[in-house]
C-alpha positions in Angstrom: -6.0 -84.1 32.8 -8.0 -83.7 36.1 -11.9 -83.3 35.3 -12.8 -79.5 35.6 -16.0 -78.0 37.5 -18.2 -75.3 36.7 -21.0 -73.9 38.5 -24.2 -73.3 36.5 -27.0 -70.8 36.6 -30.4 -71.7 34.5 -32.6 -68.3 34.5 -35.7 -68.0 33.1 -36.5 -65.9 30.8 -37.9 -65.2 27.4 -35.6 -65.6 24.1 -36.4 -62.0 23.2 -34.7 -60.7 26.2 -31.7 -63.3 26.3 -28.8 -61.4 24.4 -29.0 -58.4 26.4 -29.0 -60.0 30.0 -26.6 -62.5 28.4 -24.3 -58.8 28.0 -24.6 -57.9 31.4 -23.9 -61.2 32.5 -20.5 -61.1 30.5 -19.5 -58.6 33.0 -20.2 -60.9 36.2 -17.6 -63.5 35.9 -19.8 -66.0 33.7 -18.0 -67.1 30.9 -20.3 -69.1 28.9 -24.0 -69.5 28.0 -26.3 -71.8 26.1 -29.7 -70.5 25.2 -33.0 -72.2 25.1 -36.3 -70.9 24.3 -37.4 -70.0 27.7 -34.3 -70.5 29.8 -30.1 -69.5 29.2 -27.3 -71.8 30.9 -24.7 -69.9 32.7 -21.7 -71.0 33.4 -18.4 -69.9 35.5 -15.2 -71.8 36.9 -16.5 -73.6 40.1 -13.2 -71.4 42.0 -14.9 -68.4 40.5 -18.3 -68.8 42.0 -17.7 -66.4 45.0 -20.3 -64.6 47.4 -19.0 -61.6 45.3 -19.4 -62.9 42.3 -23.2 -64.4 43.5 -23.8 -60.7 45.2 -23.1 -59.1 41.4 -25.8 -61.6 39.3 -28.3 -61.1 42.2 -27.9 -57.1 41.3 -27.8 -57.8 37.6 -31.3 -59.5 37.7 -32.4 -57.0 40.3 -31.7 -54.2 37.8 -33.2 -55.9 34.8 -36.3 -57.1 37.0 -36.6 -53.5 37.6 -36.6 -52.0 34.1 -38.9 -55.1 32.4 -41.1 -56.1 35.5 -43.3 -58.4 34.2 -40.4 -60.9 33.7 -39.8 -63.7 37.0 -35.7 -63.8 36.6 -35.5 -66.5 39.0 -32.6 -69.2 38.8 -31.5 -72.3 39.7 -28.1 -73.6 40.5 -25.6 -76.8 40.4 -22.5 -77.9 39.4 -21.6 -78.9 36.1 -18.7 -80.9 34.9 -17.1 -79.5 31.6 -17.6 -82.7 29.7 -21.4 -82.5 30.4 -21.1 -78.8 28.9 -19.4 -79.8 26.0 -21.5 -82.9 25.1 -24.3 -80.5 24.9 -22.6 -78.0 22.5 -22.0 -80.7 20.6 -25.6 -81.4 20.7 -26.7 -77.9 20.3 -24.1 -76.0 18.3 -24.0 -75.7 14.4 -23.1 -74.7 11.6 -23.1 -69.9 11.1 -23.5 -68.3 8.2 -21.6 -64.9 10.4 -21.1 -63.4 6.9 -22.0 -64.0 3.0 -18.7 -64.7 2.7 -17.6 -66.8 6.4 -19.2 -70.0 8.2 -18.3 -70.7 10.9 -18.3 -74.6 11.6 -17.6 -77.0 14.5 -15.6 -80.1 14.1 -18.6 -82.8 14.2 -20.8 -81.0 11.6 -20.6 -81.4 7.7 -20.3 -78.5 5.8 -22.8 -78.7 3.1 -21.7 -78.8 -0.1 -22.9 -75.0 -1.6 -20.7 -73.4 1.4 -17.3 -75.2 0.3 -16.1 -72.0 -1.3 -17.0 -69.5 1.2 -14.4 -68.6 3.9 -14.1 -71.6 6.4 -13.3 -71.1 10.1 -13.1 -74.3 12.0 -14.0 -73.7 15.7 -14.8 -75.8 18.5 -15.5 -73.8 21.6 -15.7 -75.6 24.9 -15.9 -73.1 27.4 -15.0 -70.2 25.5 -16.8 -67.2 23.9 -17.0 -66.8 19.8 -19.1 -69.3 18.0 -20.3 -66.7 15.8 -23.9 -67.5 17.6 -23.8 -64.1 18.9 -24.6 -60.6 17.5 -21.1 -59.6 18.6 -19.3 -62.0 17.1 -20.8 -61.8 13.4 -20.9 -57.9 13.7 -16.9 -58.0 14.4 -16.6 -60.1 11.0 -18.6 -58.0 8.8 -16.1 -55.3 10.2 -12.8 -56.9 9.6 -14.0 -58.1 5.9 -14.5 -54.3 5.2 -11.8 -53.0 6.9 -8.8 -55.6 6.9 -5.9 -54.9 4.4 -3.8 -57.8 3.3 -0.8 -58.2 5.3 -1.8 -56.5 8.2 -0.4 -57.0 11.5 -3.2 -57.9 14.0 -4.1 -57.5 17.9 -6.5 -59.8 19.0 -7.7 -58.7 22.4 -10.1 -61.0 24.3 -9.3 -63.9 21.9 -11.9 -66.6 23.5 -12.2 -69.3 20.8 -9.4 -67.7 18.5 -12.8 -66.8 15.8 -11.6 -63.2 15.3 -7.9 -63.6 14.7 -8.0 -67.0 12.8 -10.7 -64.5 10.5 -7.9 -62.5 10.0 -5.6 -64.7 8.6 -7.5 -66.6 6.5 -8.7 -62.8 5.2 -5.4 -61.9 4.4 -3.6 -60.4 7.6 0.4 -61.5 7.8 0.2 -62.4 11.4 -1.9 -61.9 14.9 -1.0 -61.7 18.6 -3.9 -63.0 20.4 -4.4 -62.4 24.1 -6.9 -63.5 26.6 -6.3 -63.3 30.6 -9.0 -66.9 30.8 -6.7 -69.6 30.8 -9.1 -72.0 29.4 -9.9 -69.7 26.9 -6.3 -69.8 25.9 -6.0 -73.5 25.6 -9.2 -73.2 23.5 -7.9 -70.8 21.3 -4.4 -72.7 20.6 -6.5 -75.9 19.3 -8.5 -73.7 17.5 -5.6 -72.4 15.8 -4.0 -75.6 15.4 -7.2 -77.1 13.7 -7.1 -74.3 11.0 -3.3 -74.7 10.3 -3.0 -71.3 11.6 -0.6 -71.6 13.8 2.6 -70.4 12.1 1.0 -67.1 11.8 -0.7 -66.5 14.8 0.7 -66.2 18.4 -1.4 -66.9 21.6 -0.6 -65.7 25.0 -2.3 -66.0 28.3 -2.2 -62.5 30.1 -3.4 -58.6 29.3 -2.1 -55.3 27.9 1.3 -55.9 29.7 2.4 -58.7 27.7 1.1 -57.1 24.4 4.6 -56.5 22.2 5.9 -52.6 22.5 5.7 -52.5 18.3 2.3 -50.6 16.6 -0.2 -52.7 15.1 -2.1 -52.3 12.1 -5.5 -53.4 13.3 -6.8 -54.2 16.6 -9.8 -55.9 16.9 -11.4 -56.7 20.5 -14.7 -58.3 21.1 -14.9 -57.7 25.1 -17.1 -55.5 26.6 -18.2 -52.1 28.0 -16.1 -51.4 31.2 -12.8 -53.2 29.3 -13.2 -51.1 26.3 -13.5 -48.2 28.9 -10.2 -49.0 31.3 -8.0 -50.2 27.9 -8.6 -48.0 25.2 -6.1 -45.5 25.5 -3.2 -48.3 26.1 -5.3 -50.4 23.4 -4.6 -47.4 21.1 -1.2 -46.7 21.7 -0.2 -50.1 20.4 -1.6 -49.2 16.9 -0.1 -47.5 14.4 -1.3 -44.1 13.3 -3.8 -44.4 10.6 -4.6 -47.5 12.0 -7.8 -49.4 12.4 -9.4 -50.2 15.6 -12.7 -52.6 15.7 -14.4 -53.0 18.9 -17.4 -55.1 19.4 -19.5 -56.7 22.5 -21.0 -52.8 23.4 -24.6 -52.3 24.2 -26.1 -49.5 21.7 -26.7 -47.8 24.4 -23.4 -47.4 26.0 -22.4 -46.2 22.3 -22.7 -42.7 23.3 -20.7 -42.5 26.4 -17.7 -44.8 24.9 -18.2 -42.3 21.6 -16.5 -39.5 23.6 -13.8 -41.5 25.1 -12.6 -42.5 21.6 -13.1 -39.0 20.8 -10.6 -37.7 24.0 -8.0 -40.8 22.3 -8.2 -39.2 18.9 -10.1 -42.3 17.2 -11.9 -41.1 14.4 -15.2 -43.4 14.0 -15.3 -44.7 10.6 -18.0 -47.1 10.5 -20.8 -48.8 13.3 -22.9 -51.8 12.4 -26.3 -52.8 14.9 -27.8 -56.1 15.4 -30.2 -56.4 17.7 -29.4 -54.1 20.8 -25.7 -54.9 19.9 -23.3 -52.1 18.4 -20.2 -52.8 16.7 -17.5 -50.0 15.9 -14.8 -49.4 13.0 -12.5 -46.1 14.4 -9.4 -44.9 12.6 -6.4 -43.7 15.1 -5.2 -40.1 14.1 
């Protein structure tokens, strides 16, 4: 398979302030990051790295040089190949307690021996987002553990690593359609799957609300972001049963109250929100 290139960005900037540029980054193209104490990695498909794309992270750290001023924001660029990247996951990522109850763990760490009970999800993630290092990510878990139902039929939306719908299964849901529109992130997911002998219960497709199956869901659960959950929530909703549960994660708590009365206008009934950091996460019930 022909060696894939990525362009990187290293900005520097405090840890304290990472997560939330790290969010508004999410909505520029970049597709994965790697933090450090002083700096984050950035990283988006070399084909992706377009003057538009550069034009939206120079007004990204514009705005956020604005509203925290003392901060430098400046970056540096290159090109990356995607075995460098994943040599230093391997280097860097480990083992997640997301929940009491789930770990998350990559292929080339042991788990140790007290967590061999304790819900196991096995995820390598390459390029792909969902290591369970991010508030978003845990926050989505602590919401399917008290809202999935055994035997539930699951939408996974934004799959990335496959970390939300390979949860579901091994919490008791019958099956999942998991969708992402990254092909990479596909291929990710599928070995993901494959590696937690999921795969007779869980279908992964490459493509967007188009390609989701005409029949009503049980649960939906979508770890994406802001301006996604705003275009695809009333389609999102109309492939889930009524009564059905709908978790949504990867919102800023302060976008909480503008998405609040667009769930409101597509009859979803909140039912339960969990915070981390400036991170929201959000259980609704479809009328």
């Amino acid at each position: 398979m022909k060696t894939r290139t990525w362009f990187q960005a290293i900005i520097h900037i405090d840890d304290h302030y990472q997560d939330l540029l790290i969010g508004l980054l999410a909505h520029s193209g970049f597709t994965g990051f790697v933090q450090e104490e002083k700096f984050i990695q950035c990283i988006i498909p070399k084909q992706k790295w377009t003057i538009a794309n550069k034009n939206k992270l120079d007004a990204v750290l514009s705005k956020f040089k604005i509203e925290f001023p003392a901060l430098d924001l400046s970056y540096t660029g290159s090109m990356l190949h995607e075995e460098n990247w994943n040599k230093k996951w391997e280097n860097q990522t480990g083992i997640v307690e997301a929940t009491p109850r789930i770990m998350i763990k990559p292929s080339w760490k042991k788990l140790p021996n007290r967590h061999i009970k304790k819900i196991i999800l096995h995820i390598d993630p390459k390029m792909s987002f969902g290591t369970g290092h991010h508030e978003t990510t845990r926050l989505s878990l602590s919401l399917l553990e008290r809202f999935l139902e055994p035997h539930m039929n699951v939408l996974d939306f934004g799959t990335g690593t496959g970390v939300l719908g390979i949860a579901c299964i091994k919490l008791g849901a019958q099956s999942v359609f998991a969708i992402d529109n990254d092909e990479w992130a596909i291929e990710n997911a599928i070995e993901n799957v494959k590696r937690n002998n999921v795969q007779k219960r869980i279908i992964v497709r490459l493509g967007s609300i188009s390609i989701v199956p005409r029949r009503r869901f049980d649960l939906l659960v979508a770890n994406i972001d802001f301006r996604t959950i705003s275009r695809f929530i009333s389609p999102l909703a109309a492939r889930v049963r009524k009564q059905g549960i709908i978790i949504l994660s990867g919102i800023l708590t302060s976008d909480m109250p503008v998405l609040l009365k667009l769930f409101l206008r597509n009859d979803l009934v909140p039912r339960e929100m969990v915070h981390e950091n400036e991170w929201t996460s959000i259980a609704l019930r479809r009328k």
